[in-house]
C-alpha positions as CSV (number, residue, x, y, z in Angstrom):
1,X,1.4,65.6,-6.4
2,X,1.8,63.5,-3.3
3,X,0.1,60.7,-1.3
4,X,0.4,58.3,1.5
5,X,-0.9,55.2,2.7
6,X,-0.5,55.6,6.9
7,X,-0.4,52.3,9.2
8,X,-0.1,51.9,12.9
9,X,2.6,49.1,13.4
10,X,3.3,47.0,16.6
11,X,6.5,45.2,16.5
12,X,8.4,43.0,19.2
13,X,12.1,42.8,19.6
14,X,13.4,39.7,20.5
15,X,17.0,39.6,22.3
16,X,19.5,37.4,19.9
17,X,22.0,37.4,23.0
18,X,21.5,35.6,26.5
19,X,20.7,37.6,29.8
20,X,19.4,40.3,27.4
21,X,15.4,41.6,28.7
22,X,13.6,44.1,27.2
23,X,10.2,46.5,29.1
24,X,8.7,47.1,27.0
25,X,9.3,44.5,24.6
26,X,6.7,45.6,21.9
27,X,6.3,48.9,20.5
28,X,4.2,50.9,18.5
29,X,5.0,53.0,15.6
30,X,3.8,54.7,12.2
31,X,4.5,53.8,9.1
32,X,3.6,55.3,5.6
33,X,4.0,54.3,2.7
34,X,4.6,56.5,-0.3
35,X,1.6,56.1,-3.1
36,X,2.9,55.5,-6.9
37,X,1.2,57.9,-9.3
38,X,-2.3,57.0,-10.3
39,X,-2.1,54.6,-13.8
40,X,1.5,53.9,-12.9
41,X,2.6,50.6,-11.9
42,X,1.8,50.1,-8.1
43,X,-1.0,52.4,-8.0
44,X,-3.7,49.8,-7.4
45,X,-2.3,49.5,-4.1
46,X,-5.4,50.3,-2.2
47,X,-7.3,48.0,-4.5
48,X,-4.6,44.5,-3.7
49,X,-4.2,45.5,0.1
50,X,-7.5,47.3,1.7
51,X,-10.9,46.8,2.3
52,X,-13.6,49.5,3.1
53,X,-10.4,51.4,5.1
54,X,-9.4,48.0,6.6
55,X,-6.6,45.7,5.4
56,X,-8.3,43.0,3.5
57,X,-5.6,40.2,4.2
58,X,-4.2,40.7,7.8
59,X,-1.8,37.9,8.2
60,X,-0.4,38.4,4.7
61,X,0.4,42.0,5.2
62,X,2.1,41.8,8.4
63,X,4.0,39.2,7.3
64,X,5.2,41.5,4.6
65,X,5.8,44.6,6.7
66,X,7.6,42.5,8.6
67,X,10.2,41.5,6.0
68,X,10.4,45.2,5.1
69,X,11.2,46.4,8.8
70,X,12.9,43.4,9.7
71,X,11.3,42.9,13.1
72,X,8.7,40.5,13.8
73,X,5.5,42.6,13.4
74,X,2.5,41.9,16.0
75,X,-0.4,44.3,14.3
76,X,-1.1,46.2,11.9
77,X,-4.0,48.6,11.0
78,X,-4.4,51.2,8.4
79,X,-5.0,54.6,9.7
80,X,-5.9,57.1,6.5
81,X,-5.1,57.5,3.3
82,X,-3.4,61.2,2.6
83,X,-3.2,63.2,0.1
84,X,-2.9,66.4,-1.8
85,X,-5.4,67.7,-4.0
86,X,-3.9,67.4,-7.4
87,X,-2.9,64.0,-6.5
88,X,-6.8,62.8,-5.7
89,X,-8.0,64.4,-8.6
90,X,-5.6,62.5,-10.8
91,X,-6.3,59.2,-8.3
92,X,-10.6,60.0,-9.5
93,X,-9.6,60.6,-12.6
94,X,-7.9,57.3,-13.5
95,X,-10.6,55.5,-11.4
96,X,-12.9,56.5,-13.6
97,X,-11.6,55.2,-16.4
98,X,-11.4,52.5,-15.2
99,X,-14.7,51.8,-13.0
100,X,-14.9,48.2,-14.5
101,X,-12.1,47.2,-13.5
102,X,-13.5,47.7,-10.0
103,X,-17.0,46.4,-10.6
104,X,-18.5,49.7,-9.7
105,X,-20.6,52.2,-11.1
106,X,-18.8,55.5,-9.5
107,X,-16.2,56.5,-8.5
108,X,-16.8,57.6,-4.9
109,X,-17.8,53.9,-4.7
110,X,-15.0,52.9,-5.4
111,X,-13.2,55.0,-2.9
112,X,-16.2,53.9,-0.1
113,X,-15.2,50.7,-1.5
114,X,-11.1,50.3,-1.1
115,X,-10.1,53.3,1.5
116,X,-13.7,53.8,3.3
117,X,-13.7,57.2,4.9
118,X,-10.0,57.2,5.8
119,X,-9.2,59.8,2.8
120,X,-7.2,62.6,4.0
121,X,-7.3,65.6,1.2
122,X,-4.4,68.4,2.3
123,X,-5.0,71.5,0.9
């Protein structure tokens, strides 16, 4: 079982030492994110972080990718949402039982909802 949240980063360095210059000085890189096993702690990721395949909170997020790389972070945008197949099913499953939760009545409205069409099944 195996999934991944995927982002497109922009960072800038910033010289610490005079006479230092940089071209280019931002950059642009991807980033995933491991997803925690559905019903395990951390798995409502895509519920606290996107929506509708967006980030939902933009300055909040970079801010925090930016204490994780340790770089100040320009942008950044969510690209897809991959996954095997056994690791969706279990994601659907566990959605569904808990649809209220989400305020929804399905569970591919749930998934329009959070990731839009950015789901990536591997097979």
């Amino acid at each position: 079982m195996d999934a991944r949240y995927v982002f497109a980063v922009r960072f800038r360095l910033e010289p610490t030492v005079s006479g230092l210059s940089l071209e280019p000085r931002e950059f642009e890189t991807r980033m995933s994110r491991q997803a925690d096993p559905p019903g395990e702690d951390g798995w409502l990721f895509f519920r606290d972080n996107l929506w509708r395949g967006d980030i939902g909170d933009e300055r909040y997020f970079r801010d925090l990718t930016s204490d994780a790389l340790g770089v100040p972070v320009t942008s950044v945008d969510f690209r897809a949402f991959e996954t095997d197949e056994e690791y969706y099913d279990a994601l659907k499953a566990e959605i569904a039982t808990n649809l209220e939760d989400f305020k929804a009545d399905s569970v591919s409205e749930v998934i329009s909802k959070y990731l839009g069409s950015s789901v990536e099944v591997e097979y």
